[in-house]
C-alpha positions in Angstrom: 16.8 -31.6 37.8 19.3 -28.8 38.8 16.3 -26.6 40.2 14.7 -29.6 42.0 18.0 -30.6 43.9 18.4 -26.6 44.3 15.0 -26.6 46.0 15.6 -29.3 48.2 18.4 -28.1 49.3 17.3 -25.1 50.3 14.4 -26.4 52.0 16.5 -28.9 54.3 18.8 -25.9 55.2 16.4 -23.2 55.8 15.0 -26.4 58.4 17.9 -26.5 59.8 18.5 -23.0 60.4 15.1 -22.6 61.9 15.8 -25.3 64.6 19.2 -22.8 65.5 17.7 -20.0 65.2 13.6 -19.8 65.7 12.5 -16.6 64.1 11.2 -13.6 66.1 7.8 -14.1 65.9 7.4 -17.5 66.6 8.7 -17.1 69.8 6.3 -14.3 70.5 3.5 -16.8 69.4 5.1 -19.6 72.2 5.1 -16.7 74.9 1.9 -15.6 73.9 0.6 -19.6 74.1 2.4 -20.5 77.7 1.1 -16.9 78.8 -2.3 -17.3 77.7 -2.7 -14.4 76.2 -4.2 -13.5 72.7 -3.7 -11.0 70.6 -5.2 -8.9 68.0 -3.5 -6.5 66.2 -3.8 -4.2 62.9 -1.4 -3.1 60.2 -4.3 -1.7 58.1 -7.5 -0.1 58.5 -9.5 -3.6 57.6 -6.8 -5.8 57.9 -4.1 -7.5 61.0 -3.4 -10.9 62.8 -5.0 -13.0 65.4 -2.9 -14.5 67.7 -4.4 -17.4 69.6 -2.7 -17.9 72.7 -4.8 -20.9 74.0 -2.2 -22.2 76.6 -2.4 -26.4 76.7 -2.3 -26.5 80.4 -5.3 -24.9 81.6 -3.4 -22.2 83.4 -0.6 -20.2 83.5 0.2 -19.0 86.6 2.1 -21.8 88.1 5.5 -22.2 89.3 8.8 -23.1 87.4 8.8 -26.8 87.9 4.9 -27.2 87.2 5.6 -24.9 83.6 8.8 -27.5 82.8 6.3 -30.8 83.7 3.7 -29.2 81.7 6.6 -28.7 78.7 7.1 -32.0 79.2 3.9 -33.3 78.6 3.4 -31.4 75.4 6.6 -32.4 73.8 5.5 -36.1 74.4 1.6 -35.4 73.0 0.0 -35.8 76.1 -1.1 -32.4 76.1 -3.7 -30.3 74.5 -2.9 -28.6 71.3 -2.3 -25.4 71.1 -4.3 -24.6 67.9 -7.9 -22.9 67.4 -8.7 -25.8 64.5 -9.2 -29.1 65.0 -8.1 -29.4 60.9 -4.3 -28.2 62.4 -4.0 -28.2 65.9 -0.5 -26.2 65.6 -1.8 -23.6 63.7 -2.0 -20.0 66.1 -1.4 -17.5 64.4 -4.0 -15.9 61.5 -4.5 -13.4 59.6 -7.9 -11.7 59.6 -10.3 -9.2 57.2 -12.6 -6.7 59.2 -15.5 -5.7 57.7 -16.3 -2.4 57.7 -19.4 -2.3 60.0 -17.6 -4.8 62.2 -14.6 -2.5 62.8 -17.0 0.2 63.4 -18.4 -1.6 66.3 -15.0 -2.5 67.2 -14.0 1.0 67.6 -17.0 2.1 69.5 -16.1 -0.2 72.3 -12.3 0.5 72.2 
């Protein structure tokens, strides 16, 4: 019972902190979103992340008051999502495998 409440605990404060205190790379993934930018990126030979940085409003070039009205409009749900899935719409960020034939094509065009 000790672990459980333990667990729960930490759970509702690591929560809390992340409201404070967003971690680094989530605010990359919002900048890469309102930017509409993606990005792919390695850390191995074969492996690295896809960022999908779909922006919900079409465009992104658009001045400060249109970017805070189309804030706005997300934050109620009358947006798009952001997401790549229709199984979870908030989910932007993945982790890919490259096989190696396909990352030999990669590099010839890069």
């Amino acid at each position: 019972m000790v672990m459980y409440a333990i667990g729960i605990a930490q759970y509702i404060l690591r929560y809390l902190i992340k409201i404070w205190f967003p971690l680094p790379h989530e605010e990359f993934t919002d900048l890469c979103a309102i930017s509409n930018i993606s990005v792919l990126m390695f850390d191995n030979e074969f492996k690295g992340y896809y960022i999908h940085g779909r922006s919900p409003y079409g465009q992104s070039e658009v001045s400060s008051s249109d970017l805070i009205k189309s804030l706005e409009y997300e934050m109620t749900g009358q947006a798009q999502t952001r997401g790549l899935t229709m199984e979870d719409p908030n989910l932007q960020t993945f982790e890919i495998f490259m096989p190696k034939d396909m990352l030999g094509m990669y590099k010839d065009l890069y």
